[in-house]
C-alpha positions, 0 to 999 in steps of 0.5 A: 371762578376757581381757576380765575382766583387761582391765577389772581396775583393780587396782596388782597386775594385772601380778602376777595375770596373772603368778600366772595364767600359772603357774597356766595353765602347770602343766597344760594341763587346767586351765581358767578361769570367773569364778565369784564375780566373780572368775578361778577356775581349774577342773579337776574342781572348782574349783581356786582363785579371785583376791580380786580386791579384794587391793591390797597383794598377789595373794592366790589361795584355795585352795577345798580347800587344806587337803586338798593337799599343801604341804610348803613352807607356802605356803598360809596359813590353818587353816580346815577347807576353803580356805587362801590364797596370797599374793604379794608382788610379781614376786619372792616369785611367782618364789620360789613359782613351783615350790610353786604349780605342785606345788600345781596339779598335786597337785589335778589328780592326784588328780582324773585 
């Protein structure tokens, strides 16, 4: 994954490898594949995957979002399946930081 970010050529580079981080952080079964063409984190199934072309902010698609518990509506979207979550900059991350993490480990509850 580091050689994928090493040729990422994106303004918000710093800021995925940030949401990255968090990702990584809320349980440490969860693993990454560059599925896509892009950063997909894994754990029993397929977590979420970076749009990587996003240039104005992070977006990370929820592949089963619609299925997860999110009290704090970070996940955007109404689809019957997937739902994104965005982030603005450095800040708004921070401000999701516990959300996105809840987000995590619900999956990989429900998978255990």
């Amino acid at each position: 994954m580091d050689a994928w970010f090493a040729d990422y050529s994106n303004p918000q580079k710093p800021l995925a490898q940030a949401v990255r981080e968090v990702v990584l952080a809320a349980d440490p079964r969860v693993t990454e594949a560059i599925k896509w063409q892009a950063p997909t984190f894994v754990y029993a199934g397929n977590i979420a995957s970076f749009y990587p072309k996003a240039k104005a902010h992070v977006a990370l698609m929820f592949h089963k979002g619609a299925s997860l518990p999110d009290p704090t509506g970070l996940l955007e979207g109404t689809g019957e399946v997937s739902r994104v979550a965005k982030f603005l900059d450095h800040d708004d991350l921070e401000a999701k930081r516990e959300a996105l993490t809840d987000l995590i480990r619900a999956w990989v509850s429900a998978r255990a």
